[in-house]
C-alpha positions in Angstrom: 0.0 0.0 0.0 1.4 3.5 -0.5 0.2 7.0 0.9 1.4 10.1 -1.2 1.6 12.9 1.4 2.8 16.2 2.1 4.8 16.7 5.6 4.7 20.3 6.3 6.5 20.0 9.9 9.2 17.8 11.9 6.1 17.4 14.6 4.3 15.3 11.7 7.8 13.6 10.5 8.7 12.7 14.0 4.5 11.1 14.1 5.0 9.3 11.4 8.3 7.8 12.2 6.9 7.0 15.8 4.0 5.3 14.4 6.3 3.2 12.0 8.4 2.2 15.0 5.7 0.5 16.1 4.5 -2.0 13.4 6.3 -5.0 12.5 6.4 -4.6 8.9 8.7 -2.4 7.0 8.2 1.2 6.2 9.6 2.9 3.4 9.5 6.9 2.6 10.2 7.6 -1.1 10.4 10.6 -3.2 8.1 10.8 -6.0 10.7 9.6 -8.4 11.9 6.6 -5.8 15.0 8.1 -6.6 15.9 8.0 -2.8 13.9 5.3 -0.2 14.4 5.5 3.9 13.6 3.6 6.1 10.6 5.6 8.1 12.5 4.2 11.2 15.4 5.6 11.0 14.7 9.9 12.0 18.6 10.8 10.6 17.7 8.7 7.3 14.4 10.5 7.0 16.2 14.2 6.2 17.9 12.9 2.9 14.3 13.5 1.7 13.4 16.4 0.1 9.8 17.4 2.1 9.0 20.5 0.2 7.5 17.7 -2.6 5.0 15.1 -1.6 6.7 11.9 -0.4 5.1 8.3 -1.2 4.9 6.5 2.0 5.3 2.9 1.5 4.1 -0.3 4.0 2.3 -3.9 3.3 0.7 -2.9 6.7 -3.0 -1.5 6.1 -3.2 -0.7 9.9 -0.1 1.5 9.6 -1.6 3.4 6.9 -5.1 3.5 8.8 -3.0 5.2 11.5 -1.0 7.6 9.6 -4.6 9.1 7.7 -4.8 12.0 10.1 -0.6 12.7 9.9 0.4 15.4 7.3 -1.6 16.2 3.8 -2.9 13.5 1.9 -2.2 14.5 -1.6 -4.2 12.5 -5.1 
């Protein structure tokens, strides 16, 4: 499953990251181009992303992405 988001603060980076920590399953955070993938565990990984674009947020894990829905701007 993927969620395209915008992350507009550290506050929502550091939320998603938390919420990753906590699942099993890996989590990936992408640019649009997939150019660069980090693992949404790892917070010093998670600034070689550029977050002025929307990122693709990447998990097998439909609860992890049920949890994220209210974290940053869901983008079409």
């Amino acid at each position: 499953m993927i969620s395209k988001k915008i992350i507009r603060s550290i506050s929502e980076l550091q939320a998603i990251q938390n919420t990753a920590i906590r699942f099993n399953e890996e989590v990936g955070i992408h640019s649009l181009d997939s150019l660069t993938i980090v693992d949404a565990k790892s917070f010093i990984g998670l600034f070689a992303l550029d977050f002025t674009q929307p990122v693709l947020i990447v998990s097998e894990s439909e609860a992890f992405h049920k949890s994220i829905r209210d974290i940053g701007e869901d983008v079409e």
